[in-house]
C-alpha positions in Angstrom: 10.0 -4.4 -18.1 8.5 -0.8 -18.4 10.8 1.9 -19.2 11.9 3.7 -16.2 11.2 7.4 -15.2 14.9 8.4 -15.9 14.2 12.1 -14.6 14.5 10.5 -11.1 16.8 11.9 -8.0 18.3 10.2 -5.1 18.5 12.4 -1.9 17.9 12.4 1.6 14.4 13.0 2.9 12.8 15.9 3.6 10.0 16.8 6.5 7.9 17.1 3.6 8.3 13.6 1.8 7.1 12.2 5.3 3.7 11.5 4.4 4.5 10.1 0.9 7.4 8.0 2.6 4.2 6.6 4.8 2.2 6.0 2.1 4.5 4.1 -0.1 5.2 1.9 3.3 1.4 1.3 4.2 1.0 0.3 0.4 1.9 -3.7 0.4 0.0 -6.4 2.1 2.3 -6.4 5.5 2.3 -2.1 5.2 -1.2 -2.2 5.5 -1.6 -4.1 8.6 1.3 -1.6 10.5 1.3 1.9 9.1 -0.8 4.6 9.9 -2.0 7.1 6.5 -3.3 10.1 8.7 -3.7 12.6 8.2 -2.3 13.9 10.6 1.2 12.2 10.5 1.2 10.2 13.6 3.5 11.6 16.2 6.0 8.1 16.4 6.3 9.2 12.7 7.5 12.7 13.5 9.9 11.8 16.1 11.4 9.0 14.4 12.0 11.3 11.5 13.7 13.9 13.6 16.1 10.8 15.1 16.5 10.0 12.2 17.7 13.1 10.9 19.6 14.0 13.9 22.3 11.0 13.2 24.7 11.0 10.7 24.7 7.0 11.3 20.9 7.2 9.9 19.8 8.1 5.6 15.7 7.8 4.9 16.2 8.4 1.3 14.0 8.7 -1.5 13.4 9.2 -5.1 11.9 11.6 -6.3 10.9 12.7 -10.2 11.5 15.6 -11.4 7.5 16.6 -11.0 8.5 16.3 -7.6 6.7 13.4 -6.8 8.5 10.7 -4.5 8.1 7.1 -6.4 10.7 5.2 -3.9 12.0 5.4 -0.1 14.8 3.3 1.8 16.7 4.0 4.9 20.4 2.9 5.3 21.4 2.7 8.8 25.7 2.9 8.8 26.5 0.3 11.7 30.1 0.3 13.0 31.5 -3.0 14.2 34.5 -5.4 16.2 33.8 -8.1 14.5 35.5 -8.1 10.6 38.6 -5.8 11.8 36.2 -3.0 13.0 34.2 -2.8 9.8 31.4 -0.7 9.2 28.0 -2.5 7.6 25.5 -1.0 5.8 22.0 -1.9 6.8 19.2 -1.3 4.0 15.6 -1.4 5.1 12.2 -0.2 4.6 12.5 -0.6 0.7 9.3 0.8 -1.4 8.7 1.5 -5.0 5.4 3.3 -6.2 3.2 0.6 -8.3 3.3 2.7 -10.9 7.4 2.6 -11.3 7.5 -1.0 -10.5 9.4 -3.5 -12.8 10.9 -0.8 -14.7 14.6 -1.0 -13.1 14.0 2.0 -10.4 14.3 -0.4 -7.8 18.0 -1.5 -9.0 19.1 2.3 -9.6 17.8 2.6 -5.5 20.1 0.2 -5.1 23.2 1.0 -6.9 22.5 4.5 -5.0 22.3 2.8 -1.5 25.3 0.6 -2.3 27.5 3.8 -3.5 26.4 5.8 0.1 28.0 2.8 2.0 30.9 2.4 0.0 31.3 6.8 1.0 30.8 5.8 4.3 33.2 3.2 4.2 30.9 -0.1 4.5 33.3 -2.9 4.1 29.6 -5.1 3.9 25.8 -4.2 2.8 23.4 -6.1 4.3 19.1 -6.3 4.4 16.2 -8.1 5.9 13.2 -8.9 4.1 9.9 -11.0 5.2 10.6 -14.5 4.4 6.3 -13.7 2.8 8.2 -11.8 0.0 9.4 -14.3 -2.2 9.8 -10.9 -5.5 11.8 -9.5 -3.3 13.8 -12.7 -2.8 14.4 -13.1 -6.6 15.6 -9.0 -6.6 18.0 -9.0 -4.3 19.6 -12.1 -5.3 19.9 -11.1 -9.1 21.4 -7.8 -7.4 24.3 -10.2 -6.0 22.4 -10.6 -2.6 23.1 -13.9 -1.1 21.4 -15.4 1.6 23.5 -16.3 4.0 21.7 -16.2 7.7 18.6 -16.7 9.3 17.1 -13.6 11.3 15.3 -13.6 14.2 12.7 -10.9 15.8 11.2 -10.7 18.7 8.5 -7.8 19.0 8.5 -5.6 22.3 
């Protein structure tokens, strides 16, 4: 494991980190096939962004280091619920590390991060998706104390 860049922040996204934030999702084998790199930012971008930042139910984070370079993205989407007593969940999605910071532990500090906003928001339950074609991922968030527990379904519209 490579040392990690321990000059990195966690924060919200900014209108600016939205074409990093792209980039970092178009760079993996399924990114590639779905994202669009601009320039210019593609207008679904832009107004997703602005939903996104509009509802305090909604966090596109990244990390950033201190050269102000962003080297990590995730959103958490805050879901209220009936079911569990009325608990809350805490959807985590869109997860990206840059190559270059890869296998050096950033991914688990996005985590912890992620895991501390729900707890705030009072998230009695964190939960992801991942492409069943990412068997790294897999591994990660299982050592993280992930357990897979149900089988998703999509259907595209």
């Amino acid at each position: 494991m490579k040392n990690p860049d321990t000059n990195v922040e966690f924060r919200a996204a900014n209108f600016a980190d939205l074409p990093a934030v792209i980039a970092l999702l178009a760079n993996d084998p399924l990114g590639s096939t779905r994202e669009d790199m601009g320039p210019p930012v593609a207008e679904p971008y832009l107004m997703a962004f602005k939903a996104i930042e509009a509802d305090a139910n909604q966090l596109l984070a990244v990390a950033v280091t201190k050269r102000g370079e962003v080297v990590g993205t995730l959103q958490i989407s805050f879901l209220p619920g009936i079911s569990r007593m009325g608990s809350w969940r805490g959807q985590i999605e869109a997860v990206r590390v840059a190559e270059t910071q890869r296998n050096t532990g950033l991914g688990q500090k996005m985590f912890e991060w992620a895991i501390l906003r729900c707890r705030q928001k009072g998230c009695q339950l964190v939960q992801l998706t991942t492409d069943r074609s990412r068997p790294d991922a897999h591994r990660f968030y299982e050592n993280l104390g992930f357990v897979d527990s149900h089988m998703g379904y999509k259907m595209p519209l």
